[in-house]
Each structure stands twice: as C-alpha cells, then as structure tokens.
N, C-alpha and C positions, 0 to 999 in steps of 0.2 A: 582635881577634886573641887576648887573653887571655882571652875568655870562651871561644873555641874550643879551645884548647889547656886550659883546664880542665874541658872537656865530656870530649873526647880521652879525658886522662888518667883521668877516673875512669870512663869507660866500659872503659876496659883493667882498671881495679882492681876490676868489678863481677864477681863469679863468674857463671859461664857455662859449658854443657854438659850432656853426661848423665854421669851418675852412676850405676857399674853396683855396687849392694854384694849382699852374702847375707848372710841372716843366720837364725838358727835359728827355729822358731816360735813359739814363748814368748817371742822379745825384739821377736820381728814383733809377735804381735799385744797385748804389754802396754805396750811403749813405744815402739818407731818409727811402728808404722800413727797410734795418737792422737796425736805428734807433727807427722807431715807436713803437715797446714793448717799450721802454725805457720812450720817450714820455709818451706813454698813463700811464705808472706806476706815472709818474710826474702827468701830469694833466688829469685825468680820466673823466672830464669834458669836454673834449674836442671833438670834434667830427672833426675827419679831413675828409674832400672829395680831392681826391689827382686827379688832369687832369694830363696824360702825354702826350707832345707834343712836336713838335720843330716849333713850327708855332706861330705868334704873337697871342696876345692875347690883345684884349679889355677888360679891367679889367671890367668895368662896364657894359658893352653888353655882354659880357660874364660871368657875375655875379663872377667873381675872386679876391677875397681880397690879394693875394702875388702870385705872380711870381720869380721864379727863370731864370734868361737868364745870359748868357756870353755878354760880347761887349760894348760898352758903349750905355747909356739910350738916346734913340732920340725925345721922347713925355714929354718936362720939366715941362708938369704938373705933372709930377710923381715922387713920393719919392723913390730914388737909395739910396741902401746901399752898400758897398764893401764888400762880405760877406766871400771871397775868392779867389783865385788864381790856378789854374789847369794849370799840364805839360801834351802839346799834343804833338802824336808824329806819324812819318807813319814808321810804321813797315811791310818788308816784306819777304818772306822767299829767303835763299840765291840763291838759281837757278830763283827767278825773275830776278835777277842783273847778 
C-alpha cells in the first residue's frame, strides 16, 4: 500500500501539460530552441507550444500562459519576473562610416 501511495504522490508532483509561451525571435532561436532537448529530457510531460513574435500579447485572448519581453511590464495585473539582462549593440561594416 506504501509503495502505491508513493507512486500516487509523485506522479501528482511530476509536471504535466502544455505549455503555451511567446517569445521574441532572437531569445527563440539563440536560447530556448537549443535548450528544448534538454527541457523535454527533464520533463517529458511536458508539451511546449512556442508563438514567436515581437508584438504584445493578451495573455488571456491569446490563450498564453508566459511571455518573454524586454522593457519594463505596463499591464500591473501581471506577474514580471526579472529573468535576465541582454548586451545590444549596432554594428556596422567599416566603409558605412
């Protein structure tokens, strides 16, 4: 009975679902696309749907559980994390200048 009730319990604690986020195309394709093997080896339960975009995003009319944006958060019903910090820069070749 204790081996059932430990199967139970950590089948509840295992993550599970889809996973709808967006997120802009420079954080897609330098570090979430080559993260996802890694990811799904972690939680194989997981089912990610990934938008890319650079355009706002109604979490709820757009059925989107997490976003990723730069800037600071303008809609304070919404939960911001600081998740990161990015060096931008304009680079151009020398016969522009």
């Amino acid at each position: 009975m204790e081996d059932a009730e430990n199967s139970l319990s950590s089948a509840a604690m295992t993550p599970r679902g889809r996973l709808r986020v967006d997120v802009p195309s420079p954080l897609a394709r330098l570090i979430l696309v080559p993260a996802l093997p890694a990811f799904h080896a972690r939680y194989p339960d997981i089912q990610i749907d990934m938008g890319v975009s650079d355009r706002g995003v109604d979490l709820i009319g757009d059925n989107v559980d997490c976003v990723l944006r730069g800037g600071q958060i303008t809609d304070q019903s919404l939960i911001a994390r600081h998740v990161g910090d990015l060096q931008i820069g304009v680079y151009v070749a020398p016969s522009y200048v």
